[in-house]
C-alpha positions as a printed NumPy array, in Angstrom:
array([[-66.462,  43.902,   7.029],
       [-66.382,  46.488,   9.736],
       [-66.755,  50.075,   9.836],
       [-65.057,  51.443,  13.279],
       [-65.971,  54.862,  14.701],
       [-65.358,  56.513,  17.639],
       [-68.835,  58.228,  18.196],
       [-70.08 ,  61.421,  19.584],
       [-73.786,  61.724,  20.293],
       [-75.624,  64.675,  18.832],
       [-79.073,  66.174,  19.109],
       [-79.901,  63.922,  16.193],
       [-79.521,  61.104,  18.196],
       [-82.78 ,  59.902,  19.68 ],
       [-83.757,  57.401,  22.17 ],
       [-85.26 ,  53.931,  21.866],
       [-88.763,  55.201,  22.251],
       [-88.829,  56.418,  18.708],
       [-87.286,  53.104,  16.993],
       [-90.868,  51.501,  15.817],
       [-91.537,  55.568,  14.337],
       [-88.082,  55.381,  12.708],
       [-89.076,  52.003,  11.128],
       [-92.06 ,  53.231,   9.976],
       [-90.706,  55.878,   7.919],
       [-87.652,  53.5  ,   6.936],
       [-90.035,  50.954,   5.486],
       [-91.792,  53.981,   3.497],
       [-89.056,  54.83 ,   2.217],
       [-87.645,  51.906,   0.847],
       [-90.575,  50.739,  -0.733],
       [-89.991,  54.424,  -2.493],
       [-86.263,  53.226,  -3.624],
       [-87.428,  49.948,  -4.916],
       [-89.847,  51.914,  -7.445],
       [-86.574,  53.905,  -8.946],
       [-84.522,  51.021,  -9.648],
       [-83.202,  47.625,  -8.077],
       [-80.112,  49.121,  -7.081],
       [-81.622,  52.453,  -5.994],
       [-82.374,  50.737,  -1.977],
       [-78.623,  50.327,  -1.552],
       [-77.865,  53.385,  -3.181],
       [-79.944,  55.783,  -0.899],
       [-78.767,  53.863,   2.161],
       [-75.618,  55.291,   1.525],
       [-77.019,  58.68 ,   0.423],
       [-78.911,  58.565,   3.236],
       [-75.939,  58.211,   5.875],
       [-73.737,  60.206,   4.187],
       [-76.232,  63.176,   4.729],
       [-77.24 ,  62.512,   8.051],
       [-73.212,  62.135,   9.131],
       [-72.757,  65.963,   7.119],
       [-75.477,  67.224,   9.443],
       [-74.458,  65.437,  12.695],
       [-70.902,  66.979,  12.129],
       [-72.181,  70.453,  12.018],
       [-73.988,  71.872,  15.612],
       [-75.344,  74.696,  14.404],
       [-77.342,  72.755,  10.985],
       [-78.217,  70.263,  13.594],
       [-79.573,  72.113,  16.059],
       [-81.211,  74.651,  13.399],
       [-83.046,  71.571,  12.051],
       [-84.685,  70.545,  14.957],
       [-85.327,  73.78 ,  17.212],
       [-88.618,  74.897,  17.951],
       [-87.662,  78.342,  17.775],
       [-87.444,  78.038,  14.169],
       [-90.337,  78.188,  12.188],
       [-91.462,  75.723,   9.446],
       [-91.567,  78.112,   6.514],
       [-88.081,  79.172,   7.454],
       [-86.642,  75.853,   8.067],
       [-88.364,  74.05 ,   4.822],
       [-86.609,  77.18 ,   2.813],
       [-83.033,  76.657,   4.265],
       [-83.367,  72.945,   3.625],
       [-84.706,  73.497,  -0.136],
       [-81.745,  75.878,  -0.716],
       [-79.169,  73.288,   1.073],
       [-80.586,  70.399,  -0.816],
       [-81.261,  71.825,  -4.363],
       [-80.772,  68.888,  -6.836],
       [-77.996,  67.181,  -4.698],
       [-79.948,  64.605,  -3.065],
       [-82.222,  62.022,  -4.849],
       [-85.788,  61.578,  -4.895],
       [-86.507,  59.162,  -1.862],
       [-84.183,  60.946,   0.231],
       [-85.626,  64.732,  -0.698],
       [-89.187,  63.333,  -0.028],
       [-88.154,  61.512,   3.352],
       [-87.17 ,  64.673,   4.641],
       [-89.83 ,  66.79 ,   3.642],
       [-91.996,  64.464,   5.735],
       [-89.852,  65.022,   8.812],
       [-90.098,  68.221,   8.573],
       [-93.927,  68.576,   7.721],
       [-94.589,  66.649,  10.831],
       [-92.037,  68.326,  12.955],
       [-89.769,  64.527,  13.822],
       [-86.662,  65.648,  11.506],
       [-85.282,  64.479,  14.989],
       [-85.864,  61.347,  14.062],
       [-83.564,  61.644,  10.909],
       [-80.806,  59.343,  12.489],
       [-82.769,  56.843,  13.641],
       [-84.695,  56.418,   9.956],
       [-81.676,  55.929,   8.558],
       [-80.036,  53.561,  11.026],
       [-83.562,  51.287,  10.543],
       [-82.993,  51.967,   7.083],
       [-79.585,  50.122,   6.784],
       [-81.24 ,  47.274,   8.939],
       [-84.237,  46.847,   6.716],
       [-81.352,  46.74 ,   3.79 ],
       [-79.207,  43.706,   5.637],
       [-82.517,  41.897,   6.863],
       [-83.014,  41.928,   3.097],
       [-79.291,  40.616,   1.999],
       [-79.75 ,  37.671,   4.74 ],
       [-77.334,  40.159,   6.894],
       [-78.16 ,  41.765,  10.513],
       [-76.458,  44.419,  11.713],
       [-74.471,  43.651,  15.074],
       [-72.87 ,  46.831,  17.211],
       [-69.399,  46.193,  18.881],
       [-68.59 ,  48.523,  22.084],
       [-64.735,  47.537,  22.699],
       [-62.108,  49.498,  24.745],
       [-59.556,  49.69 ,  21.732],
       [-59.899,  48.842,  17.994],
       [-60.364,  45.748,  17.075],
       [-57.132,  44.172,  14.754],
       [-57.939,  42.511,  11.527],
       [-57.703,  39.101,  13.006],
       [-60.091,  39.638,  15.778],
       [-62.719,  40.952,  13.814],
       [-62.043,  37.564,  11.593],
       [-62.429,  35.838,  14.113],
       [-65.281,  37.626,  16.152],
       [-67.308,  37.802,  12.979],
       [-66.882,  33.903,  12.275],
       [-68.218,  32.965,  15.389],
       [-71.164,  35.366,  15.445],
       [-71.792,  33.927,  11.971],
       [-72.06 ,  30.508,  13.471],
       [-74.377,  31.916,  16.514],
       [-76.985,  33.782,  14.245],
       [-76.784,  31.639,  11.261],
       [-76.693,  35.157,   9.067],
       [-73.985,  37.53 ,   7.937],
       [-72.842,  39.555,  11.035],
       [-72.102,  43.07 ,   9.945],
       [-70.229,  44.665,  12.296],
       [-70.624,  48.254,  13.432],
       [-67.501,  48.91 ,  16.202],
       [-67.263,  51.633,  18.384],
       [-64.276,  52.351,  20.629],
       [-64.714,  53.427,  24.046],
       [-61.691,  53.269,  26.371],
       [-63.625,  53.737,  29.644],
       [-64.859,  49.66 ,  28.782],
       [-60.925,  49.089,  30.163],
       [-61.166,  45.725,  28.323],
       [-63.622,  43.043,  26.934],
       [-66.399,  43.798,  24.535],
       [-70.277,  44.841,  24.45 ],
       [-71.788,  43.121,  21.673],
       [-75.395,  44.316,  21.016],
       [-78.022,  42.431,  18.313],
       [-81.683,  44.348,  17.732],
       [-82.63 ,  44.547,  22.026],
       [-80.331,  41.524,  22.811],
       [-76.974,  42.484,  24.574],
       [-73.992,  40.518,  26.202],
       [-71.741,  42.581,  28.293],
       [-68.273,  41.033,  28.901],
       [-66.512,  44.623,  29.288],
       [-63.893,  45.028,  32.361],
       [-65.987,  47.176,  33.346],
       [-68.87 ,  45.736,  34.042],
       [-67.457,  42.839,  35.671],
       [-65.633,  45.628,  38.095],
       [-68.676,  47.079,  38.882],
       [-70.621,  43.803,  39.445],
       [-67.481,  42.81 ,  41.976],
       [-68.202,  46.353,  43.463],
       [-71.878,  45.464,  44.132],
       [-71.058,  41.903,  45.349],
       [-68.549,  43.659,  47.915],
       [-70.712,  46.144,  49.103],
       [-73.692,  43.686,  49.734],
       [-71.564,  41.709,  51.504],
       [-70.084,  44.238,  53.773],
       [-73.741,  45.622,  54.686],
       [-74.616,  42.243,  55.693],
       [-71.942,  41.438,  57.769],
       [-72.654,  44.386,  59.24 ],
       [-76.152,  43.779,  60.517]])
């Protein structure tokens, strides 16, 4: 199964630097779920990205949750009064630890470790698709099939469209990617062309 998105980055996205923090906190946390309830871990994964997708859609919560011009006190208060009893333990305590220790940037990241930790757990890993145009049903069949037979595990596929790829696909798996966009290729020829031309030149 695939979930397609056509992504915007937003100050709750942070860089690669911060992954082994995020999965830190994500394995905290979901040794927290597994004391609710067996089916409490999948349950707060999607509590968990439906909440950080609310934020990320808003600017102004976003940026209010991670400014340094706002203080603590104030920020803990509008998050209390946000949250009230809408959001379940785990999740209320997860974020009352990003916020004591001033990484609630690091909200996104937690959560997107989080969902890994879940398919690592299910025999699943998590593969991101960059393609220039959504995929159809029968290429994501088939793409998923023969990523199944590559990685011996269930592929579950994240796809993002971006049109600027011109054609082809990125296909990224935990640090591994393959890059088979038009784009790429383009810009290799480009590089190929130039070096050429300088040295017949000399």
């Amino acid at each position: 199964m695939a979930n397609v998105e056509v992504k915007h980055e937003t100050v709750l996205d942070a860089g690669t630097t911060k992954s082994r923090l995020a999965r830190v906190y994500a394995e905290a946390l979901l040794a927290s779920a597994q004391q609710v309830s067996p089916a409490a871990p999948a349950e707060l994964a999607a509590e968990l990205t439906a909440f950080v997708d609310a934020v990320g859609a808003d600017p102004t919560v976003a940026n209010m949750l991670i400014s340094p011009v706002v203080g603590k006190k104030v920020r803990a208060a509008a998050l209390e009064a946000a949250l009230g009893d809408r959001v379940s333990r785990p999740l209320r305590g997860l974020i009352a630890t990003l916020q004591q220790n001033n990484r609630l940037a690091l909200l996104r990241p937690v959560a997107a470790a989080y969902r890994r930790l879940i398919a690592e757990q299910a025999g699943q890993v998590p593969v991101k698709i960059t393609a220039a145009a959504p995929l159809t049903d029968d290429q994501t069949a088939k793409l998923t099939e023969n990523l199944k037979k590559l990685l011996k595990q269930d592929p579950v596929l994240n796809v993002r469209v971006d049109p600027d790829l011109l054609g082809g696909l990125v296909v990224q798996v935990g640090d591994s990617v393959v890059d088979t966009s038009v784009r790429t290729r383009l810009q290799t020829l480009r590089t190929l062309l130039l070096d050429k031309g300088g040295s017949h030149g000399n």
